[in-house]
N, C-alpha and C positions, 0 to 999 in steps of 0.2 A: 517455573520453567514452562513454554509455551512449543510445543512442537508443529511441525506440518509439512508441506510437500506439495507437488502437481497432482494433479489429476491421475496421470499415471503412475505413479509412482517412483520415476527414475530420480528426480531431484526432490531431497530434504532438507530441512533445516532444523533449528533450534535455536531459541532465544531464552535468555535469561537476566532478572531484576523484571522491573516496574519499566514499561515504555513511559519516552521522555514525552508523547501527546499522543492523540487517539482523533481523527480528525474524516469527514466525512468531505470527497475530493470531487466538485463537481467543474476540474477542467477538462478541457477539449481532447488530452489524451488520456483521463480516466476514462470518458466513455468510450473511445476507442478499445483501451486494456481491456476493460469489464467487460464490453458490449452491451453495456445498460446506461443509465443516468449520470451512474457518480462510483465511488467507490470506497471502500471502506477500508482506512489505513490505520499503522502503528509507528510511531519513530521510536526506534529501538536504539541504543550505542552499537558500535560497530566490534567494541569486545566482547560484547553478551550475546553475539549474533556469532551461528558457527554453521556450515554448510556438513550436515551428515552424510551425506548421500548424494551421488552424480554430480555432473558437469553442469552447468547452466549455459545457456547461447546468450548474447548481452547483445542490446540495440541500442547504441546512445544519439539522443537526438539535442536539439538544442532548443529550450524552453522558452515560454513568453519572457521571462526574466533574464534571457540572452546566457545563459549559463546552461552546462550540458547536461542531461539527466540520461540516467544510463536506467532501461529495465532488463532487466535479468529474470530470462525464461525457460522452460522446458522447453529443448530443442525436439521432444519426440510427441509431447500432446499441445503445446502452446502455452501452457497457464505460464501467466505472469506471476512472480513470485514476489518479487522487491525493487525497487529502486534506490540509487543512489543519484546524490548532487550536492553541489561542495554548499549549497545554499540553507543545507541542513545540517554541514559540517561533515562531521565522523560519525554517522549515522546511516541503519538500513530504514526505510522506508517499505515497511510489510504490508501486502496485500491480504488483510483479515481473512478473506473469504479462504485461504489456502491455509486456514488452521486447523488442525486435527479437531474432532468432536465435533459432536452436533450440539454442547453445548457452548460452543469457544467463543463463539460472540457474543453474548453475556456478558464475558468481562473484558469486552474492549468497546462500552459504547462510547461514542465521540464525542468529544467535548466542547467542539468546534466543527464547521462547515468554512470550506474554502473553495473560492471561485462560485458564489453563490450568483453572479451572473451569468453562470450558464446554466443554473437551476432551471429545466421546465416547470413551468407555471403550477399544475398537476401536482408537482411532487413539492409536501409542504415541509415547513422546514424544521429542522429538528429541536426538541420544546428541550429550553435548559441550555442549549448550545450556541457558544459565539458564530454570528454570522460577519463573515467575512468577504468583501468582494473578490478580494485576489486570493494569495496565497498567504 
């Protein structure tokens, strides 16, 4: 079981099993979310996935793939915590970086890179993992 939460700590979560992929997100609204490069996900199922704590505020927009992607965030510090979109089924979409531990990202490196078209040049690509243009 994988826990974690906001920054502040008003929204948490819990996830439980093996995420169905582990995947390194370099489109146009990861770096947005992150305020970095790219960002570092989990596709979890949506029964293993349980909200412990607070409300989240939800922003659904509509993606390159013309399909709606909802992120779900702390309405009182910002962090993005997860997304959903039906393009992944019945699944949350974890934002790694909101996992508890300073060891927690250890065991979710990714296994793939998506939207490697909007990799800057600078940041090289990740050794061992499917590179992918789109999603």
């Amino acid at each position: 079981m994988s826990e974690g939460g906001c920054l502040c700590g008003a929204v948490r979560y819990q996830t439980a099993g093996e995420p169905q992929a582990k995947a390194l997100c370099h489109c146009l609204d990861c770096h947005k979310i992150s305020g970095s490069t790219y960002s570092t996900n989990m596709i979890v199922p949506a029964d293993g996935f349980s909200l412990t704590k607070g409300k989240p505020k939800l922003f659904p927009k509509t993606a390159d793939s013309g399909q709606t992607i909802t992120s779900f965030f702390c309405g009182d510090c910002g962090t993005t915590l997860w997304r959903e979109t039906v393009t992944y089924g019945n699944t949350k979409i974890v934002k790694c970086g909101t996992l508890d531990g300073t060891r927690a990202l250890e065991h979710v490196k990714p296994a793939v890179e998506l939207f490697v078209k909007n990799r800057p040049s600078w940041v090289p690509a990740l050794v061992d993992a499917t590179q992918n243009e789109a999603s």
